[in-house]
N, C-alpha and C positions, 0 to 999 in steps of 0.2 A: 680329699687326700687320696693319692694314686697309693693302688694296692698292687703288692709286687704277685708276678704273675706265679700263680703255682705249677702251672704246665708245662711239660718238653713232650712234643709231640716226635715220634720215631715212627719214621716211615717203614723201615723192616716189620713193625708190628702191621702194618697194613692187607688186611685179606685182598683177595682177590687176583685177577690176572693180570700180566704186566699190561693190556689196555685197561683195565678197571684204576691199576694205580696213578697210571700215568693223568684219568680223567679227574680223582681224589688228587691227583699234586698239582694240577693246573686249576684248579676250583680254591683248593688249599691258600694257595699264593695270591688268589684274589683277593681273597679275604684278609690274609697279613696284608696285602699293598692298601688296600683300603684302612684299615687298621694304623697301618705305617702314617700314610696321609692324612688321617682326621688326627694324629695323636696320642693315639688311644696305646700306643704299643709305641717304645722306643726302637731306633739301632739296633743299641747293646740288646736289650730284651727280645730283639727280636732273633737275635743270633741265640740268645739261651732257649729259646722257647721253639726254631726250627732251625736255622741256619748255620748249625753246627755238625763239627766234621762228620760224626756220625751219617747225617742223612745227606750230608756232601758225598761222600764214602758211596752211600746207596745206590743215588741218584747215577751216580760215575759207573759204578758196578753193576747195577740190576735194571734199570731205565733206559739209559744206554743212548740218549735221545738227545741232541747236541742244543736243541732248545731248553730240557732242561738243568743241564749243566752249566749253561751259558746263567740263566733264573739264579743257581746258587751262588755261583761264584759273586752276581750282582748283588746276592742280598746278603752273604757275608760280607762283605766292605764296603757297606754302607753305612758302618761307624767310623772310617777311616778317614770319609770326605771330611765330616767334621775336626777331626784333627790334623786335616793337613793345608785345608782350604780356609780363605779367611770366612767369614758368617754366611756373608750374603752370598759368594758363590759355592759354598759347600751345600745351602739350602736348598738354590736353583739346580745344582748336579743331582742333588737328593733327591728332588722329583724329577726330573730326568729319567733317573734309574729308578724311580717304580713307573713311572711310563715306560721304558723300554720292558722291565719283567712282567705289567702287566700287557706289552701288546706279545710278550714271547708266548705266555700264558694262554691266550686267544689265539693262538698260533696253532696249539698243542690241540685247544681244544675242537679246533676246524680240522687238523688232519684226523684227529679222533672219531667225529663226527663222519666225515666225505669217508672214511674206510670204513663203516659201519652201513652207510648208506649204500657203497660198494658190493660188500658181503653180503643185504639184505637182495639188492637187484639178482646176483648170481645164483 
């Protein structure tokens, strides 16, 4: 029996500096996309649990990083495939688009990375 999930995770509550967040929001998202993919977490649940306006809002305002905003927009309307696509090609767009937010996610977390390896060299 699937247990409905108790969590909404709010990015504004996140310490740290905006490289600290940004490294927490691309780790974050691997974890939902895997999540997404074995089952474990729905669409809908996954929009109640992080991809709602709230850290849409954030990400837009305080992150400011075209990778990550591109990550929300993708993982809020990922309920939408299934309601406008018939089964089988909402399913195959579905993974699609956690293969695109997780290669943006590894994206985020290489420029993160190379700019830290930068700042250390100088």
């Amino acid at each position: 029996m699937r247990q409905r999930l108790p969590m909404r995770i709010i990015l504004s509550e996140a310490k740290g500096t905006p490289t600290h967040q940004l490294g927490f929001f691309a780790l974050l998202n691997l974890g939902l996309v895997q999540s997404l993919a074995s089952g474990v977490l729905s669409p809908t649940e996954a929009i109640q649990c992080f991809y709602h306006a709230s850290n849409c809002l954030y990400v837009q305002r305080r992150l400011r990083k075209r990778e990550a905003r591109a990550i929300m927009s993708r993982g809020a309307q990922l309920p939408d495939l299934f309601d406008w696509l018939p089964e089988e090609e909402a399913r195959r767009e579905f993974y699609h688009e956690l293969e695109a937010i997780r290669s943006l996610c590894l994206k985020l977390l290489k420029k993160k990375t190379s700019g830290a390896v930068a700042r250390a060299a100088a």
